[in-house]
N, C-alpha and C positions, 0 to 999 in steps of 0.2 A: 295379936300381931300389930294391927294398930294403934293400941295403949302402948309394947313397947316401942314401936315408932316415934307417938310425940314423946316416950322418957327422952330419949338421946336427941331429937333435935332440940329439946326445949334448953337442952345441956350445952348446945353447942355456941361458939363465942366467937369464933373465928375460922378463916379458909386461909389456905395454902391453895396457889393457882399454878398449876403449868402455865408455861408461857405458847412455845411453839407448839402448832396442834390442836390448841385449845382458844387460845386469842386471836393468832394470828397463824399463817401458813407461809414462811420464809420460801425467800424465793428472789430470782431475778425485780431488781429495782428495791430489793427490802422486804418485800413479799407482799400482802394481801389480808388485812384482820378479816374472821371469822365473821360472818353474818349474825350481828345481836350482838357480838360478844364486848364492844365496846361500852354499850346501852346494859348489859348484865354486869359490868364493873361498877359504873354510877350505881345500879338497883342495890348492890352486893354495899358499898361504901354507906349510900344513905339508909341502908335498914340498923346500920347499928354494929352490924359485924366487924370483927379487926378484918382484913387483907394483907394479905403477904405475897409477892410473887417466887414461886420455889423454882429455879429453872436452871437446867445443863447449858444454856445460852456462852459457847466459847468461840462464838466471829464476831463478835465485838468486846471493847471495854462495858462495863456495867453505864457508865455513864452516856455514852451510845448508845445500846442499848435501849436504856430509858427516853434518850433522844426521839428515838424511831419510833417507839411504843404512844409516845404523846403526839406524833406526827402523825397519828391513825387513828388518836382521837382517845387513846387512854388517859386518863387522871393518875398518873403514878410520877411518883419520887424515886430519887437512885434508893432511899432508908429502905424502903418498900420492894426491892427486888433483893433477893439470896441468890449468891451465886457461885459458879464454881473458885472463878480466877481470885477476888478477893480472899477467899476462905486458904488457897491455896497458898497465896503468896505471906500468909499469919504463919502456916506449917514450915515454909520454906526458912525464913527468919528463927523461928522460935528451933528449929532442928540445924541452925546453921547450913545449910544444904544451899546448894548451887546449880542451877538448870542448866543443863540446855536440851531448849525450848522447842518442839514442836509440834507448833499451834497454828494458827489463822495470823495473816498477817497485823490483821485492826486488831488482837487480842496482844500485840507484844505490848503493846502502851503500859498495859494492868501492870507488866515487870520490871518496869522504869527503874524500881527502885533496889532493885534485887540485884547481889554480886552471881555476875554469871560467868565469872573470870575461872578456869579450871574444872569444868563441872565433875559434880559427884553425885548428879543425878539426874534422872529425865524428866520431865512435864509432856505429857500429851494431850491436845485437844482437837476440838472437831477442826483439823487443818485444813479438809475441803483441800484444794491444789496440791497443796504444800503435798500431801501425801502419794510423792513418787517414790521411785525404788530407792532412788541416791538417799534421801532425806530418810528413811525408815532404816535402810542399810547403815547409814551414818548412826542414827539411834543404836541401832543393834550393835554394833562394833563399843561404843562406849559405855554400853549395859553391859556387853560379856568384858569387857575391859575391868572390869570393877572385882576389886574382891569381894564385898559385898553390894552391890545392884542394887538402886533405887528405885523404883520404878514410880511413876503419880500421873494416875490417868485423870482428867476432870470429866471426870462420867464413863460410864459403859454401856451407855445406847445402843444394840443394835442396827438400827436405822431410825430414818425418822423423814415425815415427808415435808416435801417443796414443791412449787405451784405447776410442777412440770413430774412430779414423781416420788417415789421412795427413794432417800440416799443412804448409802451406809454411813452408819455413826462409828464416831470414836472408838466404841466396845471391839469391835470387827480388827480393828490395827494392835490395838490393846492386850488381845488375845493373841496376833500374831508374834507381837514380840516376848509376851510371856513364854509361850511355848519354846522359842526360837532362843533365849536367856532363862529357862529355868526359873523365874522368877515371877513373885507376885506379888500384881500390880497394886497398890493404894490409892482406891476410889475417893477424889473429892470431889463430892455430888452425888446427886442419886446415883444408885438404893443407896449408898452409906447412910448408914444412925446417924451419925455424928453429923450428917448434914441437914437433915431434918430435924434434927435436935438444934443447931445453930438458925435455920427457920422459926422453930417451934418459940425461941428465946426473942429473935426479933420480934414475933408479932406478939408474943407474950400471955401466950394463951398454954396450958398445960393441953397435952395429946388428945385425953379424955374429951375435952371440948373444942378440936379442931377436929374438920374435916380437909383431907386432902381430893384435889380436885386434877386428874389428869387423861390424857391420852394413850399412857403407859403401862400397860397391865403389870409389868415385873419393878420397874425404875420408880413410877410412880404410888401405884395403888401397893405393891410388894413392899416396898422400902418405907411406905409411911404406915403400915401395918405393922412393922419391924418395933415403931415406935408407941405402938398401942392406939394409932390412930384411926378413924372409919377413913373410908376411901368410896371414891366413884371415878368412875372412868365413863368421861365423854365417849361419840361416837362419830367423832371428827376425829383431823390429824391423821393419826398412824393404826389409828385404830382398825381392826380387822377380827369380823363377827368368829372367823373358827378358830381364833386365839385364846377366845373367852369363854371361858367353862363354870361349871358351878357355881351359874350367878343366882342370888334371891329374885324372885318376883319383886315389881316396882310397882308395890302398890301401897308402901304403908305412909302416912302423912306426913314423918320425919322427911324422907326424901322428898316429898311434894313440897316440903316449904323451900328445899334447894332448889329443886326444878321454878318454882314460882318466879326466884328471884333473878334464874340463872334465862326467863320467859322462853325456855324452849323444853326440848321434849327428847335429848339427843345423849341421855347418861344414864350409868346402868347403877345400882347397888350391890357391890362386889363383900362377899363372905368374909369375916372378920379375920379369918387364919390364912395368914400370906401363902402356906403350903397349897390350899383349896385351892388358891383365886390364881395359881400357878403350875400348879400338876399338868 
């Protein structure tokens, strides 16, 4: 067990990081980084490893974003975060498609440059406020409007927590309008492949040799599993112990070189088969 342990960490080249949950805990005033987690970036950058940030982050622009993450003591670049909105607005273009948008207000900026004249499709994100009855009813009314319904969620979170609690995520409105319109929705951002695959290409490290690092049992450790990657999942954030099932024992030295670097003691080694790590 511990010979195959150092095989794959000696393999590994790079991480993919959750953001909220893991670095930080969003929240009133911008929220609150994680204890260590700032101090585990610098360890993670100077041992040699690539860094990526992989994150559902949709209440701010990416460049905000990164504003706030340096404002609490992160070393990160806008290159260095993947995100939904950016990814989202390449799909919008290249498919001709037309939003209208309901997201977070500091997230319109990202769509500056997008015709949102006539829409012929929807964008949802984690709207926070924005998601009253009117603004969702409105959604619904121009989805069943549609001969053929667009639908483009940026993520499908559940929930996710902030310095006062669990909120529901995006996934939770997501689903109600699917159901409500017949229609299904296009995830940009976790789990989707293709987002972790646009990860996987920034930081430039093939599957085999990243590990992905999150809060998330399904979005996270599920979706990067999807792409033939290992995963662990912290035990901060959203994390909650009777979510997680058939996990391996945390004992083989592969993971103790991540824990080394990550200097805490707070992350599990989740089974290679997305099916397992989510039954």
């Amino acid at each position: 067990m511990a010979e195959r342990g150092r095989g794959w960490a000696r393999a590994v080249r790079g991480l993919l990081l959750d953001v909220s949950g893991v670095l930080y805990d969003s929240g009133a005033g911008g929220g609150v980084p994680i204890a260590g987690s700032a101090e585990a970036v610098r360890r993670i950058k100077a041992s040699g490893l690539k860094l990526q940030l992989c994150t559902n982050e949709t209440q701010a622009t990416r460049e905000n974003f990164v504003r706030k993450l340096r404002a609490m003591g992160f070393d990160i670049s806008a290159a260095q975060v993947t995100a939904p909105a950016p990814a989202a607005c390449r799909l919008l273009r290249e498919r001709g498609l037309r939003p209208h948008l309901l997201v977070h207000d500091d997230l319109v900026p990202e769509f500056a440059e997008i015709n949102k004249t006539n829409p012929n499709c929807v964008v949802l994100g984690d709207a926070a406020e924005n998601f009253t009855y009117a603004n969702l009813n409105e959604a619904f009314r121009l989805l069943i409007g549609m001969e053929k319904p667009v639908l483009i969620s940026l993520g499908k979170g559940r929930y996710y927590k902030e310095t006062d609690g669990l909120k529901l995520d995006v996934g939770a409105y997501m689903k109600a309008l699917e159901y409500a319109c017949d229609v299904q929705a296009e995830v940009v951002g976790k789990p989707a492949k293709t987002f972790f695959e646009s990860a996987l290409a920034e930081l430039g490290v093939p599957p085999e040799q990243a590990i992905m690092i999150g809060d998330d049992i399904v979005n996270d450790v599920g979706g990067a599993q999807q792409c033939g990657m290992r995963a662990l999942q912290v035990r901060t954030g959203k994390y909650r112990s009777g979510v997680v099932v058939n996990t391996e024992p945390c004992t083989d030295s592969g993971r103790g070189k991540i824990k080394a670097l990550l200097k805490q003691d707070k992350c599990i080694r989740v089974p290679l088969k997305t099916e397992e790590a989510v039954r």
